[in-house]
C-alpha positions in Angstrom: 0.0 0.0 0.0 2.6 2.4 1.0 4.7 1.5 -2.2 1.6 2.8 -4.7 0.1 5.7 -2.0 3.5 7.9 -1.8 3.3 8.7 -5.5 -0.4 9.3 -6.1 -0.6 11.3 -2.7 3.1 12.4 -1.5 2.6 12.9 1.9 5.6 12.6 4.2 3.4 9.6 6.6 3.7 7.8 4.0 7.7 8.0 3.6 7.9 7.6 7.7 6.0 4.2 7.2 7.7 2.9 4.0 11.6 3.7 6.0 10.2 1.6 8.6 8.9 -0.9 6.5 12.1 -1.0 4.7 14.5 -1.3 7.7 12.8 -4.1 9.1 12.8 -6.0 6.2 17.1 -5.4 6.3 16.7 -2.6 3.1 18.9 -0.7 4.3 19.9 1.0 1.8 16.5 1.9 0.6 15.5 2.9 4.1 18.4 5.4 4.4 17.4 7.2 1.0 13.8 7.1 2.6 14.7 8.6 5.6 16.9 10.9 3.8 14.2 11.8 1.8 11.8 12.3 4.8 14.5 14.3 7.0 13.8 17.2 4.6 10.3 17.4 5.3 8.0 18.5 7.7 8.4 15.2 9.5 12.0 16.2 9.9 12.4 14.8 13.9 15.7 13.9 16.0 14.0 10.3 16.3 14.5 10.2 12.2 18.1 11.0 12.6 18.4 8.1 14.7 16.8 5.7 12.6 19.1 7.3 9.3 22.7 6.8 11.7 21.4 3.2 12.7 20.9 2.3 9.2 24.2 3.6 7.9 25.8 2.1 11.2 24.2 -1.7 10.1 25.5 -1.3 6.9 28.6 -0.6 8.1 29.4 2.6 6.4 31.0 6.0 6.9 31.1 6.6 10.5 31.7 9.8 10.0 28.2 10.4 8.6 27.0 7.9 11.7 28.5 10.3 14.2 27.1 13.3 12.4 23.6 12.0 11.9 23.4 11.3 15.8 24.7 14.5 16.5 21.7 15.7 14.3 19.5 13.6 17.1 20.9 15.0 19.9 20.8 18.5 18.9 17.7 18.8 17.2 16.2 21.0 20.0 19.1 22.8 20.8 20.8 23.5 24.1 20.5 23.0 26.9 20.1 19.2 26.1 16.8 17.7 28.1 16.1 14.0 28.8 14.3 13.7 25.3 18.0 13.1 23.8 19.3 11.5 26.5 18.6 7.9 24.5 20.9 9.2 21.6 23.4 10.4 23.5 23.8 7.1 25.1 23.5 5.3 22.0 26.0 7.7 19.9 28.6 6.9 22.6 28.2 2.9 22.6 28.5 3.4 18.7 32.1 4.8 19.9 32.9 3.0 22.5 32.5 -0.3 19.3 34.7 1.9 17.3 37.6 2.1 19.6 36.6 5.9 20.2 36.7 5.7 23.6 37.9 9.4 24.8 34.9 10.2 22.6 32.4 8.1 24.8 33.5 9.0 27.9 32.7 12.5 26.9 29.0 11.6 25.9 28.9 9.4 28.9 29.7 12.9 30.7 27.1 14.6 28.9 24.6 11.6 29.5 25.4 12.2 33.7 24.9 16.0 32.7 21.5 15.5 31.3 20.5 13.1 34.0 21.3 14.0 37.0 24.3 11.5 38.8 21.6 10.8 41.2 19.4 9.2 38.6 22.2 6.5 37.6 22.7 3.1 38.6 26.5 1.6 39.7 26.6 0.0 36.1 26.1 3.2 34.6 29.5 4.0 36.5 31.3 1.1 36.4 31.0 0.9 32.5 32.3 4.2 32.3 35.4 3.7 34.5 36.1 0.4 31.9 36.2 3.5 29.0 38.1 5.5 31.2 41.0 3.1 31.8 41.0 2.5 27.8 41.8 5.8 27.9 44.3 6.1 31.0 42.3 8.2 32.7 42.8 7.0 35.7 41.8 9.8 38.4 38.4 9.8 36.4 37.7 5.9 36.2 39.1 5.7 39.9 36.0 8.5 41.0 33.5 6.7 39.3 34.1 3.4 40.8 34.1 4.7 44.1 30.9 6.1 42.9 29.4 3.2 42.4 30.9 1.6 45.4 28.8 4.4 47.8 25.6 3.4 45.2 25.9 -0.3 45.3 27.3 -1.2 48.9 26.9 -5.4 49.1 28.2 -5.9 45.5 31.2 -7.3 46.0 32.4 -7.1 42.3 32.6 -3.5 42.4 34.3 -3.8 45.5 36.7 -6.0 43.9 36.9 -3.8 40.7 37.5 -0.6 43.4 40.7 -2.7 44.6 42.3 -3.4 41.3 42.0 0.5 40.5 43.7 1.2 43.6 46.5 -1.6 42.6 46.5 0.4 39.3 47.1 4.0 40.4 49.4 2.6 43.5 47.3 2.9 46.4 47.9 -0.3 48.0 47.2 0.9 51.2 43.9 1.3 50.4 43.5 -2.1 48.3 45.2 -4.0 50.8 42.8 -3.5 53.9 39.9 -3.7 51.2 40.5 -7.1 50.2 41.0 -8.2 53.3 37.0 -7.3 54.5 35.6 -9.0 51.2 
């Protein structure tokens, strides 16, 4: 239906449901012109920026134009950034952190805890982030947020354990030692 109803009637509903359509049968391709097409319409919406970087992402192409289309997402509304983009944000930095860009994710990861509110996050949320940071050797930052998490999740003892190998790493065995020992 959609197919036949865009050219007799070219509405831009009908291009939102015929990118769907496309993406879930794996078009990808076909999708991204659709969306492409529909991103200069009236219908133009951050979560149609989203849906044109996930396609080029699954097909693997130009990150570049990945990073940028998310970047269209998030900033669709401008600044300051509300909870609305908070899904992209979080999404355009695991699309770096697969990428190897992980100085880049820790920075969205920043902006994510900005939009948020650090008392609105979970341990995970913290302990993933202090994995990027030590990718990056930033090890005053990924050392902060595992205590973080510590205070936030007090009887898991992995994070304790994870708190004692950071303190190993930046050569506070004094702390790790005593640490250990109550676990």
């Amino acid at each position: 239906k959609t197919e036949t109803s865009y050219p007799l009637d070219p509405q831009p509903a009908y291009l939102l449901q015929k990118g769907k359509i496309e993406f879930a049968m794996k078009n990808y391709q076909a999708s991204f012109e659709t969306y492409t097409k529909l991103n200069s319409t009236d219908l133009r919406s951050p979560e149609n920026y989203f849906y044109t970087a996930m396609i080029k992402d699954q097909i693997g192409d130009d990150l570049d134009m990945v990073l940028a289309l998310m970047d269209s997402a998030i900033n669709f509304y401008g600044k300051p950034l509300t909870q609305q983009v908070s899904s992209y944000v979080i999404e355009k930095a695991n699309i770096e952190e697969r990428h190897a860009m992980y100085k880049e994710a820790v920075l969205d990861y920043n902006t994510y805890e900005e939009i948020l509110g650090s008392g609105n996050l979970t341990a995970d949320f913290y302990v993933f982030r202090e994995q990027l940071e030590i990718k990056c050797r930033m090890y005053e930052q990924a050392l902060a947020d595992i205590e973080k998490a510590a205070v936030i999740a007090p009887d898991d003892a992995s994070i304790y354990l994870e708190l004692a190998s950071m303190y190993v790493r930046v050569n506070y065995n004094e702390k790790a030692i005593p640490l250990l020992k109550s676990l």
